[in-house]
Structures are given as C-alpha cells and as structure tokens.
C-alpha positions as CSV (number, residue, x, y, z in Angstrom):
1,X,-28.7,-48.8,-57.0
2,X,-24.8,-49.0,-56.8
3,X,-24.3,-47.1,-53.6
4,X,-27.3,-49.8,-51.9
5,X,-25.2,-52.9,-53.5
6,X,-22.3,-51.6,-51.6
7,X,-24.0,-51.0,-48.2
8,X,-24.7,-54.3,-48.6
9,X,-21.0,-55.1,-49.0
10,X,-20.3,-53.4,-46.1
11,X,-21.5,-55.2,-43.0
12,X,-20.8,-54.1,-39.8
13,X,-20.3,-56.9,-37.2
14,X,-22.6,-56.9,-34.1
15,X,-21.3,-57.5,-30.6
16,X,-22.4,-56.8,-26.9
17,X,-20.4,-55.1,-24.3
18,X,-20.3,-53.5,-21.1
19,X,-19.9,-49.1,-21.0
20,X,-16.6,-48.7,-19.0
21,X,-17.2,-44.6,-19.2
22,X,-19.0,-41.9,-20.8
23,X,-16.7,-39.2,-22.7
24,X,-18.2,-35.7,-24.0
25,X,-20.5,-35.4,-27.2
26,X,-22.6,-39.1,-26.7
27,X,-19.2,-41.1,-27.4
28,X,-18.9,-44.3,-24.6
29,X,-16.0,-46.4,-24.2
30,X,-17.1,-50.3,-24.1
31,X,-15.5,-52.8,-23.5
32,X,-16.3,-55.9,-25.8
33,X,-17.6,-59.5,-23.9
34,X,-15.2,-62.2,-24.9
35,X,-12.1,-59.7,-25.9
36,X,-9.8,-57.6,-23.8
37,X,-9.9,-54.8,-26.1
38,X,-12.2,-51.4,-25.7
39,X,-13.7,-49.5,-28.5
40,X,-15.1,-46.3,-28.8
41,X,-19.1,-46.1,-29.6
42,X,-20.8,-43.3,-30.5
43,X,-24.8,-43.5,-30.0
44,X,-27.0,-44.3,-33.4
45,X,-29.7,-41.5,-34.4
46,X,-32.4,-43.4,-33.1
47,X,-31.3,-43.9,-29.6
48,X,-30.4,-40.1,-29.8
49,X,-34.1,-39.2,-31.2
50,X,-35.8,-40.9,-28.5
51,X,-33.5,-39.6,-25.4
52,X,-32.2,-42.9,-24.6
53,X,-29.8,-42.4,-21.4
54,X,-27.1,-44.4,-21.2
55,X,-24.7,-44.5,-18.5
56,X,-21.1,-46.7,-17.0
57,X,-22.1,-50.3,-16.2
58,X,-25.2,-50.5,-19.1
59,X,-24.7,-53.5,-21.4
60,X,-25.1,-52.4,-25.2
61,X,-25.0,-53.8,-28.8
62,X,-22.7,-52.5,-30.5
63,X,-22.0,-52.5,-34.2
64,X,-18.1,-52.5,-34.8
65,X,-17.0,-51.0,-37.9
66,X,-15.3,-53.2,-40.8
67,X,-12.5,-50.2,-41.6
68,X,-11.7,-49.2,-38.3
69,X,-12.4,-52.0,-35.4
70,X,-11.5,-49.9,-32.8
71,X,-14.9,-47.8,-33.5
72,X,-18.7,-48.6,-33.8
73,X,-22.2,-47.5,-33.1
74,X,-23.8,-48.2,-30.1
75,X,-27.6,-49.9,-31.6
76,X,-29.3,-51.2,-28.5
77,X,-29.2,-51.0,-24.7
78,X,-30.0,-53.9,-22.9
C-alpha cells in the first residue's frame, strides 16, 4: 500500500515533442513544443513490446521525469 501512495506522489508531467535524433539502445533526443530545451527519452515497455518504430521528425508524448527534467519516457507516437 505505501509504495502505490507514493507512485501516486510522484507524477510525471506529460508533454509532446518532435524526435531531433535517434541514439543507440531505443534512447531519442526530443525536443519539447513550446521550450528550447531537448531531453533525452527512452521508449516505454509497451511501445517496445509491440515493435513500435520510431524515427527523426515523429511527434511523441513524452512523460518528463519530476527528479531529473532533462529525462523521460517516450508513451505515445503520434
């Protein structure tokens, strides 16, 4: 029960973005919509399960972490 309350706690913000280039081992850099800055985005389990190809110029959700905001998850490709 403690370790769901503080999942909870931790929210990771979602944003969109444009993939500026594709590094080794499914990790993208993306460049946010509406900020300057780029983050690197690794690709979520489920988008790795089904095969989900993503390549430089795809716009993707991205869910920035709340420690480190210069990281996140890539969730969705649009």
């Amino acid at each position: 029960m403690e370790q769901k309350k503080e999942a909870e706690c931790k929210e990771a913000s979602r944003k969109e973005g444009v993939v500026i280039e594709s590094l080794r081992n499914a990790v993208f850099k993306v460049r946010l919509d509406g900020e300057d800055n780029e983050i690197l985005a690794h690709l979520a389990g489920k988008l790795r399960l089904h095969h989900i190809k993503i390549l430089p110029g795809d716009r993707v959700v991205v869910e920035q972490s709340s420690y480190d905001s210069s990281r996140g998850r890539i969730v969705y490709r649009l």
